[in-house]
C-alpha positions as CSV (number, residue, x, y, z in Angstrom):
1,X,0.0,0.0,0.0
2,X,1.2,3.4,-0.7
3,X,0.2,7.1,0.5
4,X,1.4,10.4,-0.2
5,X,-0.1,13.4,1.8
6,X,-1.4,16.3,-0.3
7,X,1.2,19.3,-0.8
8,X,-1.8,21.4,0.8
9,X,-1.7,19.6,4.2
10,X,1.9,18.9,5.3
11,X,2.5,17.8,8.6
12,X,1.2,15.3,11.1
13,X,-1.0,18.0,13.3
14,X,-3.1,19.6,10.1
15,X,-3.1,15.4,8.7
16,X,-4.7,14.8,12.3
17,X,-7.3,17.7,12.8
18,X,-8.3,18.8,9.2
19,X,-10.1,15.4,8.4
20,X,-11.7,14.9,11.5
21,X,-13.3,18.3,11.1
22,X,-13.3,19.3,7.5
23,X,-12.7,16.9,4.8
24,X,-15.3,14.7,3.0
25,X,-16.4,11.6,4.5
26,X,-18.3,9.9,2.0
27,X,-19.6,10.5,-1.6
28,X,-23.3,9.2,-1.0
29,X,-24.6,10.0,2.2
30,X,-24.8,7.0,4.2
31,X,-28.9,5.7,5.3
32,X,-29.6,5.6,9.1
33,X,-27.7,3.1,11.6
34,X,-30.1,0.8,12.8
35,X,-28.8,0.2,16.9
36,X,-29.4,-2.6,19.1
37,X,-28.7,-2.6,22.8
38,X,-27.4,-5.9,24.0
39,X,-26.5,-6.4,27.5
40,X,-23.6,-7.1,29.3
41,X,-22.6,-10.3,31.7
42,X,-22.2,-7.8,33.9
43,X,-25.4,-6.2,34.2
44,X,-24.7,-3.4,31.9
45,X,-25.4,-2.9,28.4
46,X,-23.4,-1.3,25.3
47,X,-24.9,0.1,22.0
48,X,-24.3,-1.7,18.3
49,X,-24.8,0.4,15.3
50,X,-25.3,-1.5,11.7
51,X,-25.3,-0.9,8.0
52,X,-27.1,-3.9,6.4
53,X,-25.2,-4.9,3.2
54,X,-27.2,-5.7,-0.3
55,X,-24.5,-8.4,-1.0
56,X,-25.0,-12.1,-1.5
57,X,-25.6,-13.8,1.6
58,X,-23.6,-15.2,3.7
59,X,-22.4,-11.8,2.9
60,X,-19.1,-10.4,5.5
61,X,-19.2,-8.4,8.2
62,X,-17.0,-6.1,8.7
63,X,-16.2,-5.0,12.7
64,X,-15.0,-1.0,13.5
65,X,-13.9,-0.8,17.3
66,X,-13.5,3.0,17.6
67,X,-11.0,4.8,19.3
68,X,-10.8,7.1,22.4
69,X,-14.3,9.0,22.8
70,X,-15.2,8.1,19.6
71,X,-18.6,6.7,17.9
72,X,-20.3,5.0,15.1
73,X,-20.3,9.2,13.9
74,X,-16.8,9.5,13.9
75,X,-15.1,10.1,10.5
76,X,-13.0,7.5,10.3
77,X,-16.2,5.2,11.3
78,X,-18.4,6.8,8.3
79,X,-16.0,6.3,6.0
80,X,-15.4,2.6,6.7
81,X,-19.3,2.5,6.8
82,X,-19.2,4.1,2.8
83,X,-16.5,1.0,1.9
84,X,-18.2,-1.3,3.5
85,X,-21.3,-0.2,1.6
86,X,-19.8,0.0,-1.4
87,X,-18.5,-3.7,-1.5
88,X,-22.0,-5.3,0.2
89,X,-21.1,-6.0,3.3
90,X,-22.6,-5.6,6.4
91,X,-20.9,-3.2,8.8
92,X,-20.8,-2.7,12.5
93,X,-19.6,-0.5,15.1
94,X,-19.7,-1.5,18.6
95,X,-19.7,1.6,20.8
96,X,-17.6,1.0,24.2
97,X,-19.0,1.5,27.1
98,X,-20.6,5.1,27.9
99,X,-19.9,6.2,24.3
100,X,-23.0,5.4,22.6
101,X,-24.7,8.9,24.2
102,X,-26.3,7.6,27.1
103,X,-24.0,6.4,30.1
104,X,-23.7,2.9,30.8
105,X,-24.7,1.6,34.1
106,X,-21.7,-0.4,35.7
107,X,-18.9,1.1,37.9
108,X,-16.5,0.8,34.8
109,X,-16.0,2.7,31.5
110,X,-13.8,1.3,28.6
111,X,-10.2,1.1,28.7
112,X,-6.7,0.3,25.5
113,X,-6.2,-3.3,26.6
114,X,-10.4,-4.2,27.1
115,X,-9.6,-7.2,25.5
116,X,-12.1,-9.0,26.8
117,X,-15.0,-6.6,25.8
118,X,-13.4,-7.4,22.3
119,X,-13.6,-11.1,22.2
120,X,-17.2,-11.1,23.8
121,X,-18.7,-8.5,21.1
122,X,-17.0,-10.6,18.8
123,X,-18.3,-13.8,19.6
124,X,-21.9,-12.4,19.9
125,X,-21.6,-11.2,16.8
126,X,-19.8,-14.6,15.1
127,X,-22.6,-16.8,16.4
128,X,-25.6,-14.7,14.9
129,X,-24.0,-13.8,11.6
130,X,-23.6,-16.6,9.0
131,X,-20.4,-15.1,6.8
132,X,-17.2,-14.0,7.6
133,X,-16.0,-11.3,10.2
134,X,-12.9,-9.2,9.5
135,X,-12.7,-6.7,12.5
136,X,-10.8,-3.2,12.2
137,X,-9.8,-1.3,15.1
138,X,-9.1,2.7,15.1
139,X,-6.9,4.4,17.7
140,X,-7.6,2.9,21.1
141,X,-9.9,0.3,19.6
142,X,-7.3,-0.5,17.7
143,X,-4.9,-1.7,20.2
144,X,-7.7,-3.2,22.1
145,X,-8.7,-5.3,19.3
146,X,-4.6,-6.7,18.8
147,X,-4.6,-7.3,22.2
148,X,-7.5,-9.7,21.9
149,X,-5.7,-11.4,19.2
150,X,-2.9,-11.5,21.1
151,X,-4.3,-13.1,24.3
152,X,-6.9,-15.8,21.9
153,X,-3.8,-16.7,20.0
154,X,-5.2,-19.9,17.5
155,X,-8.7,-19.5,19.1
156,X,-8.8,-16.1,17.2
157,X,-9.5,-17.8,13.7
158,X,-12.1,-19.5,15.0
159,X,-14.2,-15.8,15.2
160,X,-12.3,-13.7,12.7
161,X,-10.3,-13.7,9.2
162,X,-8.5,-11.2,9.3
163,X,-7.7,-8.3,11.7
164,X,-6.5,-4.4,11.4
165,X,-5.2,-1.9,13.9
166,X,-5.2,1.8,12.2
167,X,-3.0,4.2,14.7
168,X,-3.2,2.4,17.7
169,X,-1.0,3.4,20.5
170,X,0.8,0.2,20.9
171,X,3.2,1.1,23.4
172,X,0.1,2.9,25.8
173,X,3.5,4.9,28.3
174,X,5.4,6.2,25.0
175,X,1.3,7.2,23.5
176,X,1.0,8.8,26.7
177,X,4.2,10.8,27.1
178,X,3.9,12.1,23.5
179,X,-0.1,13.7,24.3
180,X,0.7,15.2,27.6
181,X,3.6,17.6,26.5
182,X,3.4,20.4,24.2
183,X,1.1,21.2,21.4
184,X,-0.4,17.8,22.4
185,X,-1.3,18.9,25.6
186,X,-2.5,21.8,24.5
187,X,-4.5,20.9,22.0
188,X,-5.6,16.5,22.0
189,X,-5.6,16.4,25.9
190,X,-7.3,19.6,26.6
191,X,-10.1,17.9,24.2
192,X,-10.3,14.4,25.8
193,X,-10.3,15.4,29.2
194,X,-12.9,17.7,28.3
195,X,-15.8,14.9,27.9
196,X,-14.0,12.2,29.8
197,X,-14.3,14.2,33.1
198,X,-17.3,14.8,33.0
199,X,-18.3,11.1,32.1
200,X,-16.2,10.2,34.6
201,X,-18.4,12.8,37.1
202,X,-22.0,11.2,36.0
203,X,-20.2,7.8,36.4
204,X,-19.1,9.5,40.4
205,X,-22.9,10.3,40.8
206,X,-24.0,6.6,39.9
207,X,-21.8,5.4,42.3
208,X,-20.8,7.6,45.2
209,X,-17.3,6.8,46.5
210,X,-16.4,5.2,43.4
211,X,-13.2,7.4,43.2
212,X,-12.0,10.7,44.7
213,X,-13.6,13.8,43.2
214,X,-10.9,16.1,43.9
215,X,-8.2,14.4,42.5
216,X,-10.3,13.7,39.1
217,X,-11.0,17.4,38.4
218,X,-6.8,18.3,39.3
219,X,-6.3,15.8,36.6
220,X,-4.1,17.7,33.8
221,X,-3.5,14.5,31.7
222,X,-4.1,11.5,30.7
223,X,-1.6,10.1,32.9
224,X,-3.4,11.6,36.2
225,X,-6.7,11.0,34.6
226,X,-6.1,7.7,34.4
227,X,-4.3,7.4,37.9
228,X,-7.8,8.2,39.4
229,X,-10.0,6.7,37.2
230,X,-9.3,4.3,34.5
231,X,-6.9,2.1,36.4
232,X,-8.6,1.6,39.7
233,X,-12.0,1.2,38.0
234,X,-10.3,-1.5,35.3
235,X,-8.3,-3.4,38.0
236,X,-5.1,-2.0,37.6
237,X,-2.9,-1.0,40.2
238,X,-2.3,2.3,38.5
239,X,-1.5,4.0,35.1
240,X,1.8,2.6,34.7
241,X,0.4,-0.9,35.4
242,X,-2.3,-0.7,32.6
243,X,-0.3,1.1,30.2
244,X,2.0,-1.6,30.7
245,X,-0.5,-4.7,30.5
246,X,-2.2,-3.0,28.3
247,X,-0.3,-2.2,25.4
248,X,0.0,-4.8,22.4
249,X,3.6,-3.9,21.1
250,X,5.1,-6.5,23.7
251,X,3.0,-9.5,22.3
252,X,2.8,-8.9,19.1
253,X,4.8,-12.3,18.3
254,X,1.3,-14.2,19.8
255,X,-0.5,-13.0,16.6
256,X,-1.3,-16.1,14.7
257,X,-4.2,-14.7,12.5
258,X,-3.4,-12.2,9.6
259,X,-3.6,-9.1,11.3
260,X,-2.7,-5.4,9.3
261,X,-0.9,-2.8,11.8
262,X,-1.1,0.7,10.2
263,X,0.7,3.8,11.9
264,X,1.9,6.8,9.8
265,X,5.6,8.3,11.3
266,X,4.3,11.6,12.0
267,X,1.3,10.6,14.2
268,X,1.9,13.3,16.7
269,X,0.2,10.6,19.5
270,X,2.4,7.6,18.8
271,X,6.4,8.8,18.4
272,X,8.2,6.8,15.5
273,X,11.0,5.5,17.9
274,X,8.4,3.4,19.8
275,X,6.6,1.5,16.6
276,X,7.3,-2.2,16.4
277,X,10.3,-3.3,14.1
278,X,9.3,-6.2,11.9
279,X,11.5,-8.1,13.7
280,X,9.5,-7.4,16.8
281,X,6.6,-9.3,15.4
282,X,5.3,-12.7,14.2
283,X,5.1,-14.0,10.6
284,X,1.0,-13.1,10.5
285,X,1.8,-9.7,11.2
286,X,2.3,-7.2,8.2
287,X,3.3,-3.6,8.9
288,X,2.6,-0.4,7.6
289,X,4.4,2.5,8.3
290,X,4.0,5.2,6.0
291,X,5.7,8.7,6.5
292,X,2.5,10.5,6.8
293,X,-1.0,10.7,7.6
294,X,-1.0,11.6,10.9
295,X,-3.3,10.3,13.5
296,X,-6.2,8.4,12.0
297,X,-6.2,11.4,9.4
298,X,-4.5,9.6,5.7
299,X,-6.2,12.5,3.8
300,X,-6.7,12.6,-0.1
301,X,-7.3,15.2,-3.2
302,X,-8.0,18.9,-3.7
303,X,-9.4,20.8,-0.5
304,X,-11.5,19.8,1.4
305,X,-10.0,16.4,0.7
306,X,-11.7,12.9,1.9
307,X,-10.3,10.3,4.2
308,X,-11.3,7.2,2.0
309,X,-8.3,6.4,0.9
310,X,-7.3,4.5,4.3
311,X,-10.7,2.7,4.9
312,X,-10.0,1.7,1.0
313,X,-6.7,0.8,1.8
314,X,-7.0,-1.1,4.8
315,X,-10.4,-2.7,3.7
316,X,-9.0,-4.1,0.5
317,X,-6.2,-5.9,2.7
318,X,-9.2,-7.0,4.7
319,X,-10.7,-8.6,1.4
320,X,-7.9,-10.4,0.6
321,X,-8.2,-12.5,3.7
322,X,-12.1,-14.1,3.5
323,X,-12.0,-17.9,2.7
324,X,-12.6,-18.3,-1.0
């Protein structure tokens, strides 16, 4: 696969923010999501959005996990939506937990190494549908979904084809350094933390005591934000503990289904220096690690541009996996 920024839009900030907030999506609008509401094991519940295919059946589907605070509306999730359209298939988007617009109901949220989340969506959605699943995973969801594959190991095939991971932050203490200083901090942090506090304050006022309010609304980063919240809650000892089980570059050898790892150089989240070599990782793996693009951004064409070159891209490499 090849990409090659537009002259218009150098560098890996403008690659990351102009196609989540300006450039095209898709050429045909896309018709209505139709959602289901399944719950959880756990007593809680999580939100499904679908786009029915007009394919053949058994017809595939194709699975988007989407990244941090992100939704079946997110760009990069509407424009995998158009290609799966396109080619047929039916096309999902499980939303993670509290990020479907309504909170969820358990003292937990959604964390980069729910892996288990993964496999059980997954394995709900294998044992209704009667084709193939390929699963793609964006950001967050992205390194979620690998670590999945990593920790199912053979048992993967027996769910999926073929997997993708699209700027995920595979290495979660390097991802985090990188947002928390700078421009970043600035900028990406100042945006997360402003709807993952107050999720995390709704989710304080369903359970009282759950963590300490104080400390939540100090939080300047991720790194503190995820001290008080996402660790404790996820059963971590703290950040450094779940950044460190939870990243997927360390087990990326346990990958034994064909699985497409996708991160441009200038993704101003995930520094260069701390992408996987491809001696770091198994023989099922394939790397991709194009100069630009930015973070989930791999814009195209005149201005405005479109980002569906990488759902193209990446969906393609998905297509080449289903059993004949």
């Amino acid at each position: 696969m090849q990409y090659v920024a537009p002259r218009w839009l150098p560098g890996g900030n403008l690659q990351t923010i102009w196609p989540a907030l300006c450039a095209r999506r898709v050429d045909v609008p896309l018709p209505a999501y139709r959602r289901e509401r399944w719950n959880t094991p756990d007593g809680d519940f999580i939100d499904v959005d679908f786009l029915d295919g007009a394919g053949a059946a058994p017809r595939p589907l194709l699975v988007l996990f989407h990244g941090l605070e992100g939704s079946s509306r997110s760009h990069y999730a509407e424009a995998f939506g158009a290609f799966a359209k396109a080619r047929g298939w039916d096309y999902a988007v499980p939303h993670f937990r509290g990020c479907s617009g309504e909170i969820n109901l358990a003292p937990r949220a959604y964390h980069s190494g729910d892996y288990e989340e993964i496999g059980w969506i997954l394995g709900r959605l294998h044992a209704r549908h009667g084709g193939p699943l390929l699963a793609a995973g964006v950001s967050l969801g992205g390194n979620a979904l690998l670590r999945w594959v990593e920790e199912a190991g053979h048992e993967a095939s027996k769910l999926v084809s073929a997997v993708a991971s699209i700027s995920a932050p595979l290495d979660l203490a390097a991802g985090g350094a990188a947002i928390g200083r700078g421009f970043n901090r600035l900028v990406y942090t100042r945006m997360f933390l402003s709807t993952m506090k107050p999720k995390a304050l709704a989710k304080l006022a369903q359970h009282p005591g759950l963590f300490d309010r104080d400390k939540l609304l100090a939080a300047q980063d991720l790194y503190d934000f995820d001290n008080v919240f996402t660790a404790p809650l996820h059963g971590f000892r703290d950040t450094d503990d779940y950044w460190t089980r939870g990243s997927a570059k360390p087990q990326l050898r346990a990958i034994r289904i064909p699985a497409l790892v996708v991160n441009a150089t200038n993704d101003p989240f995930v520094p260069a220096a701390s992408l996987p070599r491809q001696d770091q990782v198994g023989s099922c793996v394939t790397l991709w690690q194009p100069a630009h693009g930015g973070h989930v951004g791999f814009p195209l064409g005149a201005p405005p541009g479109h980002v569906r070159g990488m759902p193209e891209g990446v969906g393609g490499w998905l297509a080449q996996h289903l059993s004949p």
